[in-house]
Each structure stands twice: as structure tokens, then as C-alpha cells.
N, C-alpha and C positions, 0 to 999 in steps of 0.2 A: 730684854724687852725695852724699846725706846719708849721713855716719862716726856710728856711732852705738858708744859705749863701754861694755864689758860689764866685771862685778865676776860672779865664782863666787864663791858657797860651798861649801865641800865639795870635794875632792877624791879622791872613789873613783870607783868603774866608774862613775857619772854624768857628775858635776862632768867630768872628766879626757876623756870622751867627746865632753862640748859643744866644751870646750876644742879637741880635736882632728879634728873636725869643720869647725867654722870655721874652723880652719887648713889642714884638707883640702881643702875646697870653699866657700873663699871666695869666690872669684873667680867662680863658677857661683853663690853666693847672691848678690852683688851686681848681674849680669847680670839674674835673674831677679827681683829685686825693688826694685834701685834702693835698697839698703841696703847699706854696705859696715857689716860687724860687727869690734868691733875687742876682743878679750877683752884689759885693760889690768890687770888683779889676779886674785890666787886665794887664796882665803883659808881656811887647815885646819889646825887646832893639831895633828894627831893625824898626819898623814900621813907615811909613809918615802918616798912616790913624791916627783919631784924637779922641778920648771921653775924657770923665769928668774923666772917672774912670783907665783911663791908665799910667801906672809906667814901667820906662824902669828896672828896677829889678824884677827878677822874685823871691828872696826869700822872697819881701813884698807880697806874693803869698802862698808861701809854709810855710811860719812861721806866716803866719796871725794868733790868737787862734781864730778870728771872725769866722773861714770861715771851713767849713763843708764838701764843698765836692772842689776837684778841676779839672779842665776839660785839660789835656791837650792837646793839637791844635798845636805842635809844629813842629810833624813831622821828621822822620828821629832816630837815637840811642844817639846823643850826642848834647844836653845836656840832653836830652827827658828823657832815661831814671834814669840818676841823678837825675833828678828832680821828678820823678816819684816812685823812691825809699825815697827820703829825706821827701816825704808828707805822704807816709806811717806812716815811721817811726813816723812822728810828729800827726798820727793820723787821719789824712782824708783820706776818701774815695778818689779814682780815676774814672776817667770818660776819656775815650783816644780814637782815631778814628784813632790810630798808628798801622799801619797795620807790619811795620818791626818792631820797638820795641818790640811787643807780639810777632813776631814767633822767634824771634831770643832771646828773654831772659824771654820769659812766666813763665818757672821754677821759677825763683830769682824773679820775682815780686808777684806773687802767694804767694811765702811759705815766703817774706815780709808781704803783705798784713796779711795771716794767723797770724802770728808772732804777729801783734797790732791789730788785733781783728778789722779791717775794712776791704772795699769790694772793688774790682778793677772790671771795667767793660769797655767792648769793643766792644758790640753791632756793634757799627759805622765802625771796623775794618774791616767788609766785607760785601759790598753789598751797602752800604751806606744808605739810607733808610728802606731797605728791613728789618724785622724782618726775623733772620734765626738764628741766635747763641738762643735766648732767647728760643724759641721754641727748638732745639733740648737739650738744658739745661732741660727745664724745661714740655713742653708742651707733647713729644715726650716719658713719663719715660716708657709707658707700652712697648716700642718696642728694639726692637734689631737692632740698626743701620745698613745696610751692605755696602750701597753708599753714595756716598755725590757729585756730579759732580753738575758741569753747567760753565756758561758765569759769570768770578767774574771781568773782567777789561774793562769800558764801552771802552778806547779809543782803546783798539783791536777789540773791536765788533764793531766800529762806523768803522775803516776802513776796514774791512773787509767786512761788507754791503754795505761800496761804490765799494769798486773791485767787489761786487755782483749785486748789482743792475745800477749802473752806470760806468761799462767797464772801471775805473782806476787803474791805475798801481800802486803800493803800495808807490809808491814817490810820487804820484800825491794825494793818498789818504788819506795821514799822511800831505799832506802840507793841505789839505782841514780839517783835523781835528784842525789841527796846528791856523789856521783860525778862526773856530769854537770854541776854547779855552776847546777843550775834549785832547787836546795834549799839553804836557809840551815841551819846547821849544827844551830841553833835552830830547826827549822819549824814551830811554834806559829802566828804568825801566818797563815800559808799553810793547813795542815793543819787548823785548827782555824776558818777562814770569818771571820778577824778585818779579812784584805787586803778579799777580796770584799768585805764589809759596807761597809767603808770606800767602795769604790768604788759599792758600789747607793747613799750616801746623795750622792754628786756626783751620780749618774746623774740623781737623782730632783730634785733643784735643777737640773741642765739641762735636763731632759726637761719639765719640769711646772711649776717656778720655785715647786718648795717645796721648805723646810731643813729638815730630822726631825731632830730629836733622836736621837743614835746607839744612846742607850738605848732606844730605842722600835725599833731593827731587832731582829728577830730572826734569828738565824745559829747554823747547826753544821756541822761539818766534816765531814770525809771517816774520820776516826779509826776510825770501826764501819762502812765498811766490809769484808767481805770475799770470797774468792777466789768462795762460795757463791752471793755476791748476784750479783755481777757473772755468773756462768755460767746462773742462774735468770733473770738478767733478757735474757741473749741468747737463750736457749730461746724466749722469748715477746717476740722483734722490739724487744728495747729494747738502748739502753745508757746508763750510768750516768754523768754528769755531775756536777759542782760550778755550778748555776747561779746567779747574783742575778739577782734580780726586784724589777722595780715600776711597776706598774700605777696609775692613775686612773680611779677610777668613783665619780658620785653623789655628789660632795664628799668622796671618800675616796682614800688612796693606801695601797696594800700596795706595804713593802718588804721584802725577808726574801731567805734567802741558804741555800742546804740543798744537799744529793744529789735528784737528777732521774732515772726512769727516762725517758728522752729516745727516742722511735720510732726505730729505725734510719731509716724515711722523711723525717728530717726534716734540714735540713741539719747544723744542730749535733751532728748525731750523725757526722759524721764529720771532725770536730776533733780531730784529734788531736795529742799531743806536746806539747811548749810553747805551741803557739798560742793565741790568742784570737779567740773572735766574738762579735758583738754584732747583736741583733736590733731592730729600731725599728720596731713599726708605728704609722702614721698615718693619717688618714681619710680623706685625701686620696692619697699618697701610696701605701700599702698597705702591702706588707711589703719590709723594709730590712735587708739582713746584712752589718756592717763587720767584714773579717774581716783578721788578721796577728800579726805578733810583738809580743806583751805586754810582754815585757820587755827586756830585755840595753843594751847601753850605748849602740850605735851608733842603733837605733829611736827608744829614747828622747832622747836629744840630737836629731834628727830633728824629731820632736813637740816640742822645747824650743826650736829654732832656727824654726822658724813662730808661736811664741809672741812668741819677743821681735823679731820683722817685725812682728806685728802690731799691739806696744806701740809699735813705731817708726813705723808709718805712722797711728799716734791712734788705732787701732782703739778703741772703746768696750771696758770690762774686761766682764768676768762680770756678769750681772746676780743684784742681790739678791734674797732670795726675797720675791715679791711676793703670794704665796699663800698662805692659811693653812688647811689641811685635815688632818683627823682622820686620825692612820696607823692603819688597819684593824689590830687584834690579831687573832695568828695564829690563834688558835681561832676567829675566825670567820671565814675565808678556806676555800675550797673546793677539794676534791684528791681523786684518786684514791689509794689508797695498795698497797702493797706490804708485805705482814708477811710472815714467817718465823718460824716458832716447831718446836719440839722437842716432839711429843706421843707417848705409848704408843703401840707398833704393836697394836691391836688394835680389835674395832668399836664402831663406837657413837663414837667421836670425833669423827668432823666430825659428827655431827647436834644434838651438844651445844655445841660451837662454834658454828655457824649457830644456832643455836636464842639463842643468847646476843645474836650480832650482831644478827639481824633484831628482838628487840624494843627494842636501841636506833635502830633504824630504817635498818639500817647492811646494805647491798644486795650480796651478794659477788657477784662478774663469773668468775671463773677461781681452778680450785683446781688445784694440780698435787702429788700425792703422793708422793713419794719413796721409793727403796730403805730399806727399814731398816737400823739400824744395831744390831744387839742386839736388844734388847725397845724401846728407842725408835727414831724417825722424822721426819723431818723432812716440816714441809705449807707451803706457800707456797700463800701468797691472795691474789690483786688483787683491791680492794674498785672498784665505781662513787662516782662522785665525791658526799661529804660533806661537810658544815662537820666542819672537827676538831674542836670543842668536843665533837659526838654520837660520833665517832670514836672519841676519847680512853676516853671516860666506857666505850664497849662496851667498849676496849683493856682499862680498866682490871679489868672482870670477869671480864675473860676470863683474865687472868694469875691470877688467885683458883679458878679450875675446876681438881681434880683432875686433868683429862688432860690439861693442861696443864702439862709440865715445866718450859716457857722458851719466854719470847718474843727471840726471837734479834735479830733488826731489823724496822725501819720504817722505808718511802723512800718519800719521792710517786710518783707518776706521772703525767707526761706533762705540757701545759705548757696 
């Protein structure tokens, strides 16, 4: 049976997980794959947790000749990907659950990797347990990619299903995540579609075998939601989602990261909690939903321990992006949308709003008018599907009209 010796980085809820993991269920990974995994260092300047095997220098890691594959658990670009270049270089395989290191320098690690003739894998970068990169790598070659969407950040979707199912207000629902330890104490990156983006621009490198430039996603969070939207949008069969998207058509890919009002008919709409799904359709294939736990320690070591079997049995690494296509800007991608706005309760108001919309060419579907409140009112409109560029431009005169107090929000709809 091939011993193959493993070096972490990192040791927090990650790092610590692999670790105990292949100490859990060695014996069942080696069975199953004719790999016996042997974790022989760990390496974390910062750490109070305690093992036999831990060194507060990370290059008795990286310059081991013992050590065959290395997992880094570090998290974040600095020193991460230093350190993820320099073990290349020295020969070992990689094994990373670094979700911003790979969308922001995947190129330069890749055409390293290529360079010394070892394999970089990232499985664990999105989805956390879910098996989704390896299958559209590998599983998927007869098909022609066209979609890739779904729910890729459990702590957007855990607060979101509490504004959904338990009537909280999104400060109430992020301190209830906050609680529950699906929320970093920080949640900017979470809350604000910084995780997502990161993960639509791997998607879009495995899905389609093109690298975007991260500048060129576009993404916004959940921050403007509220308790209003979400109860407007169950009235009328939806619910509200964090989804990334990216699509290929006609030499173009759109990637972008937003709020979705999502069909209650449709699966993804009843995701809820922490989970994640993921949708894949293909032309052959048709439609494909990977669905489970995004994140936590034990999932993820999971999807990190299939990584380094696969470095161990030569599996071919990642492939580089091989494609070069124009990312569709967001103003000309097509949506349905959902406004909210604050107008006088009295008449003559929506006729001067439509009247506004329809000579930007801009089609409303459903108005629903609301109890007043005072002398103002709230209207909610679902528009039929538009380029937002014409969208915008109506949006924008419409916030210039007298009976127009406040445009409240704006959410897509539907997928």
C-alpha cells in the first residue's frame, strides 16, 4: 500500500479537522483507496490549540523532502499564497480550501504547479463538502456547460431563512447567526457577496475553463435586505436567495453574485439554514443540483482528504484556463426585477410611474399596493424581463418624479 506524508498549514477549525480526520478514519481511507495518509507536521505561528506534531514555522512545512502533499488551511492571500507558490516550486502537491487565494491568483498558481510537474487542488474552495469542482472537471466531459448558479455561502442562507421563516429583521438574524457560529464576528465578507464572488469566479474556471478577472464580477450582498422584501416576495410565490451565477453564451460569460427572488417551485428555494446547492445545467446532461453542507470543519476536511487521494494517485491538477471570453457587464444582462418604493397615498400615482417606465421601454408585470401608512404608501412592482442598462436609466427618473418619496429596494427575479 502507497504511505503518502502530509504537512498542514494552519491550524484552526480547518487545518485541525483534516488532521483529525485522518486520524479518525484512516484505516476506512486507506481500504478505500489504497492510500494510507500519514499527517507528519503542522505548522501555525498563531495557534493556542496543542499536538505532538505542531511547529510554529511554516517552512519546516514547505521544505520538509518527507512530506508529499501539503494542505494549506491558512486562509486569506498573505502569506497563503507565498507559501503555496514556494511548495510548488519545492515539489509537492497542494491541497487548499482558499477560496480568495484561487479566484484572485489561480493563473500563477496553475502555470507554477504546471512548471514542476505537480497538482494543485481545491475541491474544498466551494461548497465545502459538496463534490462540485471534481465532477464538472471530470465527470461532466460529454457536456457543454451553459449554467452554473446556486446558494455557495451557508451564512447568507442561514440568515435569510431566519427573515423567512421566523419574521427577523436582518440585524436580528446575523446576531442569531453570529450565535450559532455560521457568522464570523466580522461578516463583511459573507454579508456583503465578497465569499460568493470568490467562489462564482472558480465556478466559472471549472465550468467553462475561463479565469475573469475578479474585478470584472460583479456582487452585492444581502445588507438592503428587509423584513418588507422578504414578506412581499412570499405573497407573490417567491423567496429570496444570495445566488452566484455564470453562464456562457455566444462567446460571452456573465458572472455576478446578487439577491434572487427565487419561485417557491423551484428547488433552491427550499434550501435552507446553512446549506448549500448548486445547479449545473448541461446539454446533454440537463439539469444537476449538488446539494449539502458548505462549510464547518469536518465536511470540509472531507472534500480536502479526496484532494490529496487524488494528488496521490497522479490525478492530473486543475486545468488552466484555456479560454478567452469577454465577461458580459452587468447592464447588459437581462432580468426581471422587483422595486419597492414609498409614494403619496393619493391618485394619479402609478399612472405617472408607468407612464415613466413604459417610455423607457420598461414592461410592468404586477403591482401590488399596500395599506398606507400616514399620507405615504408603499407600491411594489415586478417588472418583465429587461437589459438593466434601459432598467437603470427608467429607475433613474423615476426617483426625480414628485410622487416619488423613495425608492426603497431593487432585487432580480427569478433565474
Amino acid at each position: 500500500m502507497k504511505k503518502v506524508n502530509i504537512g498542514v498549514l494552519g491550524y484552526g477549525n480547518i487545518g485541525s479537522a483534516v488532521a483529525a480526520l485522518i486520524n479518525r478514519n484512516g484505516k476506512t481511507i486507506a481500504e478505500k483507496s489504497g492510500i494510507e495518509l500519514k499527517v507528519v507536521k503542522i505548522a501555525d505561528p498563531k495557534t493556542s490549540r496543542k499536538h505532538p506534531l505542531l511547529t510554529k514555522k511554516s517552512e519546516e512545512v514547505i521544505n520538509d523532502p518527507s512530506i508529499e502533499v501539503v494542505v494549506e488551511a491558512i486562509g486569506g492571500t498573505k502569506p497563503a499564497l507565498q507559501y503555496i507558490l514556494q511548495a510548488l516550486k519545492n515539489g509537492k502537491h497542494v491541497v487548499t480550501s482558499n477560496k480568495e487565494v484561487v479566484a484572485l491568483h489561480a493563473d500563477q498558481i496553475l502555470k507554477t504547479a504546471s512548471e514542476n510537474n505537480v497538482s494543485v487542488f481545491f475541491e474544498a474552495a466551494v461548497g465545502g463538502g459538496i463534490p462540485i469542482l471534481q465532477p464538472l472537471r471530470e465527470s461532466l466531459y460529454a457536456n457543454n456547460i451553459y449554467q452554473v448558479y446556486g446558494i455557495v455561502n451557508g451564512t447568507t442562507n442561514y440568515i435569510l431563512s431566519s427573515m423567512t421563516n421566523d419574521k427577523m429583521s436582518f440585524s436580528e438574524a446575523l446576531l442569531r447567526a453570529k450565535e450559532k457560529g455560521y457568522a464570523e464576528a466580522n461578516p463583511k465578507n459573507d454579508v456583503e457577496g465578497y465569499d460568493a464572488a470568490y467562489k462564482a469566479v472558480i465556478l466559472t474556471l471549472m465550468a467553462f475553463g475561463v479565469l475573469v478577472d475578479f474585478s470584472e464580477v460583479y456582487f452585492e450582498g444581502i445588507t438592503k435586505i428587509t423584513k418588507e422584501d422578504i414578506s412581499y416576495a412570499g405573497e407573490i410565490g417567491y423567496v429570496i436567495k444570495l445566488l452566484a451565477v455564470a453562464k456562457q453564451k455566444d462567446g460571452e460569460v456573465e458572472v455576478h453574485v446578487h439577491p434572487v427572488m427565487v419561485s417557491k417551485d423551484h428547488p433552491l428555494a427550499s434550501v435552507g439554514g446553512p446549506m448549500n446547492a448548486i445547479y449545473v445545467v448541461g446539454d446533454a446532461v440537463g439539469e444537476l443540483m449538488f446539494y449539502g453542507q458548505g462549510a464547518g470543519g469536518d465536511p470540509t476536511a472531507s472534500a480536502i482528504i479526496n484532494d490529496i487521494i487524488a494528488a496521490a494517485h497522479g490525478t492530473p491538477s486543475q486545468r488552466r484556463a484555456h479560454s478567452k471570453m469577454r465577461v458580459k457587464d452587468i447592464s447588459k444582462t437581462k432580468s426581471r426585477y422587483y422595486v419597492r418604493m414609498t409614494v403619496p397615498d393619493k391618485p394619479g400615482v402609478l399612472a405617472q410611474i408607468s407612464k415613466v417606465f413604459g417610455e423607457e421601454g420598461v414592461s410592468i408585470q404586477t403591482v401590488l399596493q399596500k395599506e398606507s401608512h400616514g399620507k405615504s404608501a408603499p407600491l411594489v412592482i415586478i417588472f418583465h424581463e429587461v437589459v438593466e442598462e434601459n432598467f437603470n436609466r427608467a429607475l433613474s427618473k423615476i426617483k426625480k418624479l414628485a410622487v416619488v418619496e423613495k425608492v426603497d429596494n431593487v432585487i432580480r427575479v427569478g433565474l
